[in-house]
Steps between C-alpha positions, in 0.01 A plus 500: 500500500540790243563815636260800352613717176678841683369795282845551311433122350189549419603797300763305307294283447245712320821682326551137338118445426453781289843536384418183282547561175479237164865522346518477128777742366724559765659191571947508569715198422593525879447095633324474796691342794412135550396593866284781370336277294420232766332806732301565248392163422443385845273815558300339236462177624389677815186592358156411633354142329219372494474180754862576579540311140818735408396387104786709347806431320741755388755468194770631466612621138867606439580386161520736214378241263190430692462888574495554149233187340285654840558845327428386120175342688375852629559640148300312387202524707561869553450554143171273497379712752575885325283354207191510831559850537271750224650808365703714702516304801675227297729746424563630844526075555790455269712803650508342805732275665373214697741259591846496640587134448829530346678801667390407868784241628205304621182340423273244721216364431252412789292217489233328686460112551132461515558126631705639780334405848289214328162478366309675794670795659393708778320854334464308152241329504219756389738774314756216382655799312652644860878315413562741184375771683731412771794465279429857375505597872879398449550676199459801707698477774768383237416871374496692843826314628680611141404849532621508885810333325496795247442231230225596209263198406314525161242225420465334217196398403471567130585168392358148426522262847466217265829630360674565781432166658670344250780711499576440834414185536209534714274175591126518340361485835668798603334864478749807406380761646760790465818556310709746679833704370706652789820708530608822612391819343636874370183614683123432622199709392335735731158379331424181333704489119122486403391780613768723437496398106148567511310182436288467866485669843439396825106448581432689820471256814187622590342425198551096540379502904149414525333456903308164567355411122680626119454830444399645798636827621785484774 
């Protein structure tokens, strides 16, 4: 039987929570201890699934030469998506930097095996959607465990899954759902990189909590 959280956990706990910050720049050669890496991955696969399906894999991605086609990938799509932006927020786009994928020491990319569990699995069958969902559930306690770890995490998703199946090898059948760079860092931001260079704040909590129906008043 687990024991109950004592109030000093708890408070780590919530020092880890919103300590969590999106690493782009600040990445150090430093490798990351095999052992390290293996906490962190297990905390992952320790996330809540739906059915108990577990519908996650998680890759691995040392090699330069791979780091660096996964790079020339995000180019790519990062410069599709500037040409979105109008103006002066395309500008404010292009100064910024949103992936770490060759200076971290290393990437994963999580996946989830929609097959896993077989063709009816328990909590799928009206929101058959509830397996990505889970996987993302691992995706953050990947995050949570690295920052307890004092790891940075930046996510990748400006880039072309198509793409990035193929350069990993990745079966058809299988859905990416995050591409990950880790490593150590010079230093985490007090707010979100976002915020402090300007381009969105935090919306206050209490203007997303509605009482019994949308959009009624707490």
């Amino acid at each position: 039987m687990n024991t109950l959280i004592t109030q000093q956990e708890r408070e780590s706990f919530y020092k880890v929570l919103y300590g969590r910050r999106d690493v782009r720049s600040e990445f150090l050669a430093d490798p990351i201890p095999d052992e390290c890496l293996l906490r962190i991955l297990n905390a992952a696969h320790h996330a809540p699934s739906v059915g108990f399906s577990q519908p996650w894999n998680f890759i691995v991605v040392r090699d330069e030469t791979i780091k660096q086609s996964i790079h020339d990938l995000h180019q790519q799509a990062n410069k599709e998506a500037a040409e979105m932006f109008a103006d002066q927020r395309q500008s404010e786009y292009r100064k910024l930097k949103l992936a770490g994928i060759i200076n971290a020491p290393i990437n994963i990319c999580i996946t989830c095996d929609r097959e896993r569990g077989g063709s009816v699995v328990l909590g799928k069958t009206q929101q058959p959607e509830m397996d990505v969902y889970s996987t993302v559930c691992a995706v953050q306690n990947l995050q949570l465990s690295a920052r307890a770890e004092n790891i940075g995490v930046g996510w990748v998703s400006i880039i072309d899954k198509k793409n990035l199946k193929l350069a990993l090898k990745i079966p058809d059948r299988i859905e990416v759902v995050a591409y990950l760079c880790l490593g150590y860092v010079s230093h985490f931001y007090n707010e979100p990189e976002l915020q402090v260079k300007g381009w969105q704040s935090r919306v206050d909590v209490d203007d997303l909590i509605s009482l019994n129906e949308w959009d009624s008043p707490l």
